[in-house]
Gaussian input, Z-matrix of N, CA and C with variables (Angstrom, degrees):
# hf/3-21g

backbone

0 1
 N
 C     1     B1
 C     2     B2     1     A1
 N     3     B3     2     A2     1     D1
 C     4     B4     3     A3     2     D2
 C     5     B5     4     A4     3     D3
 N     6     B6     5     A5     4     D4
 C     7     B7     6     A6     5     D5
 C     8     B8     7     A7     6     D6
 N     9     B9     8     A8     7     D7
 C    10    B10     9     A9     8     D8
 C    11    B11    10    A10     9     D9
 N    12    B12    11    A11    10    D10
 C    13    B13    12    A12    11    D11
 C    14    B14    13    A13    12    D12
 N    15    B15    14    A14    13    D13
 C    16    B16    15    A15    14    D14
 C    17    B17    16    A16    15    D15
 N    18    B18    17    A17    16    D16
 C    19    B19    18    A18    17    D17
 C    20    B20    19    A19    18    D18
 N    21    B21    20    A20    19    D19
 C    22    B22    21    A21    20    D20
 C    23    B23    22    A22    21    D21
 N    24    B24    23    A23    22    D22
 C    25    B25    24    A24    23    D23
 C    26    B26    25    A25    24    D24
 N    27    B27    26    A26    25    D25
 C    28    B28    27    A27    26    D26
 C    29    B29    28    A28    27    D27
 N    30    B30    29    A29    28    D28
 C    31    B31    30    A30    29    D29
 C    32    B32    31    A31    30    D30
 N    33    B33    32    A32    31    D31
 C    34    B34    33    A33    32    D32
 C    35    B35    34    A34    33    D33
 N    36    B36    35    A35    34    D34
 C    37    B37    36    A36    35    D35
 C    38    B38    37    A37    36    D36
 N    39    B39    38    A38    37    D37
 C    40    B40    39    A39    38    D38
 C    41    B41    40    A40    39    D39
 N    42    B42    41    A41    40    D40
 C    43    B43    42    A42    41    D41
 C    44    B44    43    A43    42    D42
 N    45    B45    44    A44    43    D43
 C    46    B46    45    A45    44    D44
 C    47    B47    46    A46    45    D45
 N    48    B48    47    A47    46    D46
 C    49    B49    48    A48    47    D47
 C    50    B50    49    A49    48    D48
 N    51    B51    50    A50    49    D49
 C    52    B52    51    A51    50    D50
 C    53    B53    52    A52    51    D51
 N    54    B54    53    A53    52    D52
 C    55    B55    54    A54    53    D53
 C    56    B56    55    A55    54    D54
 N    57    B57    56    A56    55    D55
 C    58    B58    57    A57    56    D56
 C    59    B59    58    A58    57    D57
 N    60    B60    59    A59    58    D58
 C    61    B61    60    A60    59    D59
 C    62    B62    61    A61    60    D60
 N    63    B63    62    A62    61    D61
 C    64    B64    63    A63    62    D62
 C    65    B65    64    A64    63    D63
 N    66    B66    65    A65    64    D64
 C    67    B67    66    A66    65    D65
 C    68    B68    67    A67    66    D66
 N    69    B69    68    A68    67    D67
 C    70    B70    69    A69    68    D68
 C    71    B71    70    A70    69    D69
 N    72    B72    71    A71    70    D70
 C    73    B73    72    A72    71    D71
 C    74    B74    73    A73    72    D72
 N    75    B75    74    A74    73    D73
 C    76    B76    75    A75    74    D74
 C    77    B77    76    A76    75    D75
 N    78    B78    77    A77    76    D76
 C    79    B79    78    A78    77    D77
 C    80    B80    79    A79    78    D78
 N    81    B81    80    A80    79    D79
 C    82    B82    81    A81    80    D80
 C    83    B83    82    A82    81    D81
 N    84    B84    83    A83    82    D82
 C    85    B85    84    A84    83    D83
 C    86    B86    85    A85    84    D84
 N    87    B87    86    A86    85    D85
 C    88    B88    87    A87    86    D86
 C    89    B89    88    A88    87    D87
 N    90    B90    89    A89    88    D88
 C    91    B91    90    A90    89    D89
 C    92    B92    91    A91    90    D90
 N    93    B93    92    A92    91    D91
 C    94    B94    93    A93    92    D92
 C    95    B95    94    A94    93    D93
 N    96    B96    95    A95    94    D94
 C    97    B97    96    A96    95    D95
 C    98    B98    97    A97    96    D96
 N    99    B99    98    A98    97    D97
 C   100   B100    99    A99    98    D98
 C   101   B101   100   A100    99    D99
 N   102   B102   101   A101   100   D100
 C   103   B103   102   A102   101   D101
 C   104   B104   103   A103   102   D102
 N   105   B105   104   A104   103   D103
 C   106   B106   105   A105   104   D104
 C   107   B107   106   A106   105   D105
 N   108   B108   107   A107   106   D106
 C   109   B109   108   A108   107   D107
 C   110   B110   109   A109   108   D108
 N   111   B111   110   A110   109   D109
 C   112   B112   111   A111   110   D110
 C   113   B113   112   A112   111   D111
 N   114   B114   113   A113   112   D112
 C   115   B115   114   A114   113   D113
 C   116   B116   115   A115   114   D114
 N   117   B117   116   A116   115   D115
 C   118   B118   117   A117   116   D116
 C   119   B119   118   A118   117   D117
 N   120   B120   119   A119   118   D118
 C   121   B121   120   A120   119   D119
 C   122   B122   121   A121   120   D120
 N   123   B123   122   A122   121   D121
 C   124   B124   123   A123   122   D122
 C   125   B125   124   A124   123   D123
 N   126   B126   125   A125   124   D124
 C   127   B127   126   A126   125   D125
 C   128   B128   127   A127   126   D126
 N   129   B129   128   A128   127   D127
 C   130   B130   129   A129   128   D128
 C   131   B131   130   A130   129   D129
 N   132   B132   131   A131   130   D130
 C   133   B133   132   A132   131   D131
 C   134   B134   133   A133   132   D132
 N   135   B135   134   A134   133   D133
 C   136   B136   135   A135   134   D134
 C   137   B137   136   A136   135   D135
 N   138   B138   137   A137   136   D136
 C   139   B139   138   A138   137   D137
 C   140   B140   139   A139   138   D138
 N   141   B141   140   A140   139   D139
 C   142   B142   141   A141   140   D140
 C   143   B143   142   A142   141   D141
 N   144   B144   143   A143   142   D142
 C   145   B145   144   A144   143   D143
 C   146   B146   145   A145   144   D144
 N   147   B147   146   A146   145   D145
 C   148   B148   147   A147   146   D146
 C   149   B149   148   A148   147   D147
 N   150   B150   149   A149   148   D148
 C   151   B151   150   A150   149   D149
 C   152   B152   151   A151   150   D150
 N   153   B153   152   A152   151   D151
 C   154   B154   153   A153   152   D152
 C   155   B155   154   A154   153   D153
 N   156   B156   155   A155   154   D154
 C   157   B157   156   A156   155   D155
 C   158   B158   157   A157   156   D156
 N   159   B159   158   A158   157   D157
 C   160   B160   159   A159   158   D158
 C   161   B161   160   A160   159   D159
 N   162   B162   161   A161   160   D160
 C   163   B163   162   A162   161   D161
 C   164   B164   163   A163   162   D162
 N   165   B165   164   A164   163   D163
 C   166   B166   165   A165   164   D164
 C   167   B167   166   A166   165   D165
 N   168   B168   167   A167   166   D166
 C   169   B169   168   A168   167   D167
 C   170   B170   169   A169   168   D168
 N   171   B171   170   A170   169   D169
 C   172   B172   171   A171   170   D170
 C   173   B173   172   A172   171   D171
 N   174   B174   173   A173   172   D172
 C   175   B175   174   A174   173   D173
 C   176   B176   175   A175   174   D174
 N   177   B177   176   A176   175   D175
 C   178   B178   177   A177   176   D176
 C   179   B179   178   A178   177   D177
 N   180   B180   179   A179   178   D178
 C   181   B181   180   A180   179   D179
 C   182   B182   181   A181   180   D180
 N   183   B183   182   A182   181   D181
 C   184   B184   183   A183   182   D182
 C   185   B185   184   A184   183   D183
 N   186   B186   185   A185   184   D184
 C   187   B187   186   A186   185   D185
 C   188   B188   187   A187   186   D186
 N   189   B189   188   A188   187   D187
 C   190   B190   189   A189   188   D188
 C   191   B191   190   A190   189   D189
 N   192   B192   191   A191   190   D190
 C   193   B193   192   A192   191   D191
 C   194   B194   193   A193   192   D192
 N   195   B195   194   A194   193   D193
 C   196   B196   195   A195   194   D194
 C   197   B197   196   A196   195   D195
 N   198   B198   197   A197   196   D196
 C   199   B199   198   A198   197   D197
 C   200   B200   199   A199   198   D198
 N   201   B201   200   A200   199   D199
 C   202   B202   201   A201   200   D200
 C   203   B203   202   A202   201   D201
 N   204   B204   203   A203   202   D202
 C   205   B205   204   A204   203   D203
 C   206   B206   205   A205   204   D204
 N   207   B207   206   A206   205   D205
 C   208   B208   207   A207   206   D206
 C   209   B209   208   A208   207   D207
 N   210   B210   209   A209   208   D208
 C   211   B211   210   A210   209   D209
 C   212   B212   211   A211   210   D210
 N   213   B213   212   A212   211   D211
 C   214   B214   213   A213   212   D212
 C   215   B215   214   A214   213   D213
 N   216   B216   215   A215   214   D214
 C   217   B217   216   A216   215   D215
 C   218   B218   217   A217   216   D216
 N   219   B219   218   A218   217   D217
 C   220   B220   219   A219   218   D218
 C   221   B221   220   A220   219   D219
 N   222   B222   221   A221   220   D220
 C   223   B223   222   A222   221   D221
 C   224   B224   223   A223   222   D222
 N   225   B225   224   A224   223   D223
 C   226   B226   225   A225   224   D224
 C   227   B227   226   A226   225   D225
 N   228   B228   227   A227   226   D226
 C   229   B229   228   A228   227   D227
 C   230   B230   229   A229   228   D228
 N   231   B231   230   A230   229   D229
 C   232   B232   231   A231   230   D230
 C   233   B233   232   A232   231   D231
 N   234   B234   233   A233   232   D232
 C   235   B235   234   A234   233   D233
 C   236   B236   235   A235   234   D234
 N   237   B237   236   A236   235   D235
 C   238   B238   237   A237   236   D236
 C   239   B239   238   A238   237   D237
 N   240   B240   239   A239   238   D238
 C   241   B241   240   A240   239   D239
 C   242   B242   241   A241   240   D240
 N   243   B243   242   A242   241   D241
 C   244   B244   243   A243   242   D242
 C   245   B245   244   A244   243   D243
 N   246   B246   245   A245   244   D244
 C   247   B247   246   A246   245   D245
 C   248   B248   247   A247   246   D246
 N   249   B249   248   A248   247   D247
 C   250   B250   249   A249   248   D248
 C   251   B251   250   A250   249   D249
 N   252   B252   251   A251   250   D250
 C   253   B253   252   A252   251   D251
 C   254   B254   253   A253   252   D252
 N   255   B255   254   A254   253   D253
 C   256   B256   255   A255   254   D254
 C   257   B257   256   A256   255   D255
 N   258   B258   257   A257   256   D256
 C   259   B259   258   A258   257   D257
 C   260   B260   259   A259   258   D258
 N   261   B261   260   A260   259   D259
 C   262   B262   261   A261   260   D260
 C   263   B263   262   A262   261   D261
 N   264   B264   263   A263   262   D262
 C   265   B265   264   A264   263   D263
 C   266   B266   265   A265   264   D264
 N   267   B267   266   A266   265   D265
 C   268   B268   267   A267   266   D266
 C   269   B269   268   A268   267   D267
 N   270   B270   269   A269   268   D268
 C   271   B271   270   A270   269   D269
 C   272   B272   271   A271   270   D270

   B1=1.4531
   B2=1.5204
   B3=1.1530
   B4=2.1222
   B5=1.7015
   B6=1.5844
   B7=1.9546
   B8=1.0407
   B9=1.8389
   B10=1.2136
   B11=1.4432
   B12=1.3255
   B13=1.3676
   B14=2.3080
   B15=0.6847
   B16=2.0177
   B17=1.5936
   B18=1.5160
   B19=1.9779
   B20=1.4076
   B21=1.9216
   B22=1.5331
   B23=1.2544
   B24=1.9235
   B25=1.3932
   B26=1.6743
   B27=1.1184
   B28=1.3605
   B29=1.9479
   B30=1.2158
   B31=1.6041
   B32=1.2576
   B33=1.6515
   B34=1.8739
   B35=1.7137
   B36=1.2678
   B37=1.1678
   B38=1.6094
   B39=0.9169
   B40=1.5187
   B41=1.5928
   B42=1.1749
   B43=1.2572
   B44=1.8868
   B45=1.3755
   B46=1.4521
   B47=1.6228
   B48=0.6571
   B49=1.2935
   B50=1.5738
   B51=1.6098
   B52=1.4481
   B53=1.8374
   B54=1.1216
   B55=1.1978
   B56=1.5634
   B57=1.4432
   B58=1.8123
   B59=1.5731
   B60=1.3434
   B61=1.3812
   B62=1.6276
   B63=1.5587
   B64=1.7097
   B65=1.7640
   B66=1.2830
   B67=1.8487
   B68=2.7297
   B69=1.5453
   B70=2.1047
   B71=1.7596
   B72=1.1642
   B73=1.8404
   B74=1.3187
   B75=1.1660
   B76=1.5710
   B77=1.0186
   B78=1.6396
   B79=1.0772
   B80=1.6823
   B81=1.4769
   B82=1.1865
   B83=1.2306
   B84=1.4065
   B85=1.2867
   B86=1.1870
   B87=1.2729
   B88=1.1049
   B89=1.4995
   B90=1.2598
   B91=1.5211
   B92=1.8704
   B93=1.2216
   B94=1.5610
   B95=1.8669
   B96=1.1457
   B97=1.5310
   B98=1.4729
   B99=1.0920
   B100=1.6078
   B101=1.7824
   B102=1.4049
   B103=1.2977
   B104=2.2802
   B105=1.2102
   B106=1.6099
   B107=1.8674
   B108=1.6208
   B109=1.5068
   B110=1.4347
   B111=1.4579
   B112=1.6891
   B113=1.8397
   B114=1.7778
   B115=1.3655
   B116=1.9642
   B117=1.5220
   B118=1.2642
   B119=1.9049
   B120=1.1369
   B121=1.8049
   B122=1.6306
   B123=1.4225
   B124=1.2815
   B125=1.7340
   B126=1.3894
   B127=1.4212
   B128=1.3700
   B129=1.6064
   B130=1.0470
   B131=1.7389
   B132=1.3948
   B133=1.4289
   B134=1.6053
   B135=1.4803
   B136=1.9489
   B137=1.2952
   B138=1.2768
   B139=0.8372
   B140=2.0308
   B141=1.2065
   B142=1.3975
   B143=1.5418
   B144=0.9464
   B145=1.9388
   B146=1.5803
   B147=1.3469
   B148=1.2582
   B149=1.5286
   B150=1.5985
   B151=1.2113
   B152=1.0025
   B153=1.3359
   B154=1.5176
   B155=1.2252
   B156=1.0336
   B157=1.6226
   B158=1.6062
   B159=1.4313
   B160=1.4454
   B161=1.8491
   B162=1.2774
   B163=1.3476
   B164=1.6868
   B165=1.0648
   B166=1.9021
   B167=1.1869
   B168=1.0081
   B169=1.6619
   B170=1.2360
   B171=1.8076
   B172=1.8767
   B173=1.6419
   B174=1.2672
   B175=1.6153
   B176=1.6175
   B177=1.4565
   B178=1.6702
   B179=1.5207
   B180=1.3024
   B181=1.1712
   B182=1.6931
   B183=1.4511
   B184=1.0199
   B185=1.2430
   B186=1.0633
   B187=1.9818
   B188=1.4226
   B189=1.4944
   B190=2.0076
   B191=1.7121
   B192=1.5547
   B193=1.4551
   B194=1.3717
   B195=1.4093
   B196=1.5355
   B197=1.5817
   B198=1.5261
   B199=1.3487
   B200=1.5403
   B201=1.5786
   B202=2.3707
   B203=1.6228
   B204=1.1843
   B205=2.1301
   B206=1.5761
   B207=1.2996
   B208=1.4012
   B209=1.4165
   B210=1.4414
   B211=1.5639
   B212=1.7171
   B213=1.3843
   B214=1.3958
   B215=1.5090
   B216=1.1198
   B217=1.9674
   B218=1.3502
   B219=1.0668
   B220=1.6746
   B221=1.6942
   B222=1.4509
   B223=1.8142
   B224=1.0784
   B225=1.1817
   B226=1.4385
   B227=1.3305
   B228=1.4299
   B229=1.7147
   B230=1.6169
   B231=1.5144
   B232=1.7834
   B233=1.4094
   B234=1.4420
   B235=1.4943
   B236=1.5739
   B237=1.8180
   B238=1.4681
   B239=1.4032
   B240=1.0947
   B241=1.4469
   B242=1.8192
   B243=1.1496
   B244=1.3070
   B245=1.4464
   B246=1.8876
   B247=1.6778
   B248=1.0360
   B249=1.0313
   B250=1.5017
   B251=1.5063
   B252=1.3571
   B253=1.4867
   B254=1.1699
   B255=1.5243
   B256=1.4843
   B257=1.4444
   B258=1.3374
   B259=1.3229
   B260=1.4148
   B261=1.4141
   B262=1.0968
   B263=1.6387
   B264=1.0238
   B265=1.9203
   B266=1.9870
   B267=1.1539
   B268=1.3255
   B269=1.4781
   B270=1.4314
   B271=1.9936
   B272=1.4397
   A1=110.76
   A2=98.36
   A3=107.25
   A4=95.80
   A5=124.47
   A6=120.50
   A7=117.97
   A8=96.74
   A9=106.14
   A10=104.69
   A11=126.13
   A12=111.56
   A13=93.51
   A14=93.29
   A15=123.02
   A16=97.00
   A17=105.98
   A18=110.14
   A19=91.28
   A20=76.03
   A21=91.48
   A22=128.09
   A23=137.04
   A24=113.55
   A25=91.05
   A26=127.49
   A27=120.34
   A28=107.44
   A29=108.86
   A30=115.95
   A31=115.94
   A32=89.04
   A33=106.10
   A34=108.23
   A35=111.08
   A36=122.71
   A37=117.76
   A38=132.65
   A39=140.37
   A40=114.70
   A41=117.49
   A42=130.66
   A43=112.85
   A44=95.25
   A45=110.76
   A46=94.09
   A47=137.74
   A48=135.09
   A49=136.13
   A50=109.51
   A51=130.98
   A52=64.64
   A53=128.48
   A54=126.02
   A55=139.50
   A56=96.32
   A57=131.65
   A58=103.34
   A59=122.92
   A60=124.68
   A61=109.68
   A62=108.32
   A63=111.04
   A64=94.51
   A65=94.62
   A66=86.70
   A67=94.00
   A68=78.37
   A69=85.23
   A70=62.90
   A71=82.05
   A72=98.80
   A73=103.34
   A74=137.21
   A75=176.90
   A76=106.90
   A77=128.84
   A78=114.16
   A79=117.71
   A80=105.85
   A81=104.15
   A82=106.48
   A83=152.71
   A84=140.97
   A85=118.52
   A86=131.09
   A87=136.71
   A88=121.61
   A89=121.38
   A90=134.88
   A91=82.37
   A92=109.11
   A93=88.43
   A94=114.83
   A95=95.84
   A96=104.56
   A97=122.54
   A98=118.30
   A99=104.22
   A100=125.89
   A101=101.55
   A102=99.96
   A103=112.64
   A104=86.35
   A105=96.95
   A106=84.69
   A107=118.89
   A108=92.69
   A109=116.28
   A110=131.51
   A111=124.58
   A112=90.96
   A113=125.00
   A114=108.04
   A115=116.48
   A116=101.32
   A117=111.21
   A118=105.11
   A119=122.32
   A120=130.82
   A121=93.02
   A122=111.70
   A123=109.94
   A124=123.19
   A125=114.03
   A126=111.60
   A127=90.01
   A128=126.48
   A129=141.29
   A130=112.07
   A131=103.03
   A132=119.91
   A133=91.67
   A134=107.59
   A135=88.93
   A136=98.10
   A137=140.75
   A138=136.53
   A139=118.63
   A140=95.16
   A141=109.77
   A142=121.55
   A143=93.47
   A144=106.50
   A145=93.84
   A146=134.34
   A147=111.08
   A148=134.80
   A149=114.70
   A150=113.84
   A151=124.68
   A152=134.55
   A153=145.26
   A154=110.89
   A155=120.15
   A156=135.32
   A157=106.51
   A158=116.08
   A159=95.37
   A160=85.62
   A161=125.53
   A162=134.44
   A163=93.97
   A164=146.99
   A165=145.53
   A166=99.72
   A167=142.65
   A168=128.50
   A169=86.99
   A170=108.83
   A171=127.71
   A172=90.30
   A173=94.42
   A174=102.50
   A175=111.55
   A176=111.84
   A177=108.99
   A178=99.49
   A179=110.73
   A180=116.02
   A181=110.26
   A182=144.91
   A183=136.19
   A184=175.13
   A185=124.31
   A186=133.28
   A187=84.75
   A188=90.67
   A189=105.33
   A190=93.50
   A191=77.80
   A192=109.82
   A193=111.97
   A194=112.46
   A195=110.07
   A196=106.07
   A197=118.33
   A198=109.31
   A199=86.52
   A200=104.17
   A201=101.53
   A202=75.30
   A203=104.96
   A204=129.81
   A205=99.54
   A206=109.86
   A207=118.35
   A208=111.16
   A209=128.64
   A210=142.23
   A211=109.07
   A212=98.79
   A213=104.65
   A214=112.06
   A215=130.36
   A216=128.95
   A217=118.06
   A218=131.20
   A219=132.74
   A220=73.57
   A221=92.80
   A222=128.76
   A223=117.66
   A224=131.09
   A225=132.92
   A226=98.46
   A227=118.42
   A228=118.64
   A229=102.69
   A230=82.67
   A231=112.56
   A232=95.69
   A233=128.13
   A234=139.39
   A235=105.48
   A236=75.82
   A237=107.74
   A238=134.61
   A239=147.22
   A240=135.47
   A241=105.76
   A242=118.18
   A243=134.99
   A244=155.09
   A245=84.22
   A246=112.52
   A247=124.94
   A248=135.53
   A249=121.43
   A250=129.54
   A251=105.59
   A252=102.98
   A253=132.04
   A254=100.26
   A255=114.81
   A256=130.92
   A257=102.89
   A258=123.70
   A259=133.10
   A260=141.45
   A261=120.48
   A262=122.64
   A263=111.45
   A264=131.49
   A265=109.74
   A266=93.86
   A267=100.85
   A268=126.56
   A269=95.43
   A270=105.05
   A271=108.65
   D1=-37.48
   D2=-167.13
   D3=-70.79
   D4=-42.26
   D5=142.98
   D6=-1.92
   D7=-91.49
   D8=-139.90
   D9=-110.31
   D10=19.87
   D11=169.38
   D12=-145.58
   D13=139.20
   D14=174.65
   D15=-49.06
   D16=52.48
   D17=171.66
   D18=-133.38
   D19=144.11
   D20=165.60
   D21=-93.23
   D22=177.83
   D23=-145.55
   D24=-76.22
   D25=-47.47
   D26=-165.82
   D27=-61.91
   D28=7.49
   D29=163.32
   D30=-75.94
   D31=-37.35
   D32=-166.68
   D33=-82.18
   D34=-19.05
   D35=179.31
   D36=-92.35
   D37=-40.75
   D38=135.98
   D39=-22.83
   D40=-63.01
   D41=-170.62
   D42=-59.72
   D43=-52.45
   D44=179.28
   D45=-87.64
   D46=2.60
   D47=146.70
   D48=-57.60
   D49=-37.27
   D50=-132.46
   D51=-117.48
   D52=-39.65
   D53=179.78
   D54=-91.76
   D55=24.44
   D56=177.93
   D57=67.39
   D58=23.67
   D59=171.50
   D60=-102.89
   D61=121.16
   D62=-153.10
   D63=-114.83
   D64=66.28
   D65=-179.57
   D66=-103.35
   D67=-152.59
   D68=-148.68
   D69=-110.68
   D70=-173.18
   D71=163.68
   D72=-133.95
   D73=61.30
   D74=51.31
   D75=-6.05
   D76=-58.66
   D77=-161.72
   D78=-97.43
   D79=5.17
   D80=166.95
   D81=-104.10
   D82=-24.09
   D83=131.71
   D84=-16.70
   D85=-42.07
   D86=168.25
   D87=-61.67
   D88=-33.24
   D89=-158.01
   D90=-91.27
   D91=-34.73
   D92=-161.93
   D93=-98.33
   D94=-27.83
   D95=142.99
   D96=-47.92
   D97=-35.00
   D98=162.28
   D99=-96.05
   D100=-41.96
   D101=-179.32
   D102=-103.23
   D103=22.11
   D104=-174.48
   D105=-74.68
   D106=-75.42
   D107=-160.22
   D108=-69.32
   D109=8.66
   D110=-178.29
   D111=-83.44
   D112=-37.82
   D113=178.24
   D114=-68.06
   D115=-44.60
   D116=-174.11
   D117=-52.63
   D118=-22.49
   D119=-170.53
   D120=-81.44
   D121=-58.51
   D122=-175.33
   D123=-71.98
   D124=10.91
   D125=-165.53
   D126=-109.11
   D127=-39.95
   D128=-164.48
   D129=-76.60
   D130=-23.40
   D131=-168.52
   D132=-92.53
   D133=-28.13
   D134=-176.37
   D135=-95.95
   D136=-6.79
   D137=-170.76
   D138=-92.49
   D139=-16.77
   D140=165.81
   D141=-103.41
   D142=-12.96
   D143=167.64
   D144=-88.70
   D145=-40.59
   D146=172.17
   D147=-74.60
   D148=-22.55
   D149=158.55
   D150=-79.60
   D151=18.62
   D152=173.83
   D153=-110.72
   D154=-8.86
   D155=164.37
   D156=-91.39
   D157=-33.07
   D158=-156.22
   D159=-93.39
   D160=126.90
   D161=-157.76
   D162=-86.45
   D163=-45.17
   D164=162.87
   D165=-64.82
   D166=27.43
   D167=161.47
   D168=-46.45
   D169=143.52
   D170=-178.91
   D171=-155.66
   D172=131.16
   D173=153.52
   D174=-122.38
   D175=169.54
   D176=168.98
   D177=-146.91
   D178=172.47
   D179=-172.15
   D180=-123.41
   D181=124.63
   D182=108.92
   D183=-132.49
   D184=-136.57
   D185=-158.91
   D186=-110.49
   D187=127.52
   D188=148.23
   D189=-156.29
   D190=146.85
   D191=178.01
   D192=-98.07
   D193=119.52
   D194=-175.02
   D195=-139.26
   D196=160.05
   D197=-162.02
   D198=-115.77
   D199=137.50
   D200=-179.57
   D201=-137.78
   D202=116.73
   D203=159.58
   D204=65.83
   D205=43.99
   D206=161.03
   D207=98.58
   D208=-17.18
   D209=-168.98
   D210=-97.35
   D211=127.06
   D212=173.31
   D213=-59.74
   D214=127.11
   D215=168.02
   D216=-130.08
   D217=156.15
   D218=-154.04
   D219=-120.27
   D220=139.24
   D221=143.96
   D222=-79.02
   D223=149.14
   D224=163.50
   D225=-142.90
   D226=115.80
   D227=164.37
   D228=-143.88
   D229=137.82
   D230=-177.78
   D231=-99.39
   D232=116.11
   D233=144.65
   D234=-125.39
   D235=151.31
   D236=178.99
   D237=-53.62
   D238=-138.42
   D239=170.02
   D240=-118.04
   D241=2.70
   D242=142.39
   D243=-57.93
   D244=-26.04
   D245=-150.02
   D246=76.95
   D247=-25.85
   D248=165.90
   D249=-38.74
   D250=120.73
   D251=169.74
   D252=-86.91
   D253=124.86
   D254=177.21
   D255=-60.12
   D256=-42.80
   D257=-160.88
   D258=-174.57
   D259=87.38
   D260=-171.77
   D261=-123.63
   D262=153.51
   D263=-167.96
   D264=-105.71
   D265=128.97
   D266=163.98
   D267=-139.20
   D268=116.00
   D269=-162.87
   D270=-93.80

């Protein structure tokens, strides 16, 4: 759950709680510290087997101008044809 949904561990612990499972939220810190990068390998691995399937994979890139402590600075973000962001730069 602490994955795949925007909770924190004592969310995850509540939850499995509410469901007669009496663990710390330590110990799910713990659980994902070990098995966090064997899911993160496999999400990334289907996830590039699926854009290798999808034959129009498109990304684009752009510019925004944004002001951080009074100074103009350029964005740069590359997303996919999804939205997903690829990657982004700030000069």
């Amino acid at each position: 759950m602490y994955v795949r949904f925007p909770l924190s561990l004592r969310n995850v612990e509540d939850l499995l709680d509410e469901h007669g499972i009496d663990i710390s939220h330590e110990t799910v810190r713990s659980w994902w510290n070990r098995f966090g990068p064997m899911f993160a390998a496999e999400i990334l691995k289907r996830r590039a087997q699926q854009l290798r399937a999808h034959s129009n994979w498109q990304w684009h890139l752009d510019e925004v101008f944004m002001k951080i402590n009074g100074e103009t600075r350029y964005l740069w973000r590359a997303a996919d044809h999804e939205g997903e962001v690829l990657e982004n730069f700030v000069t």
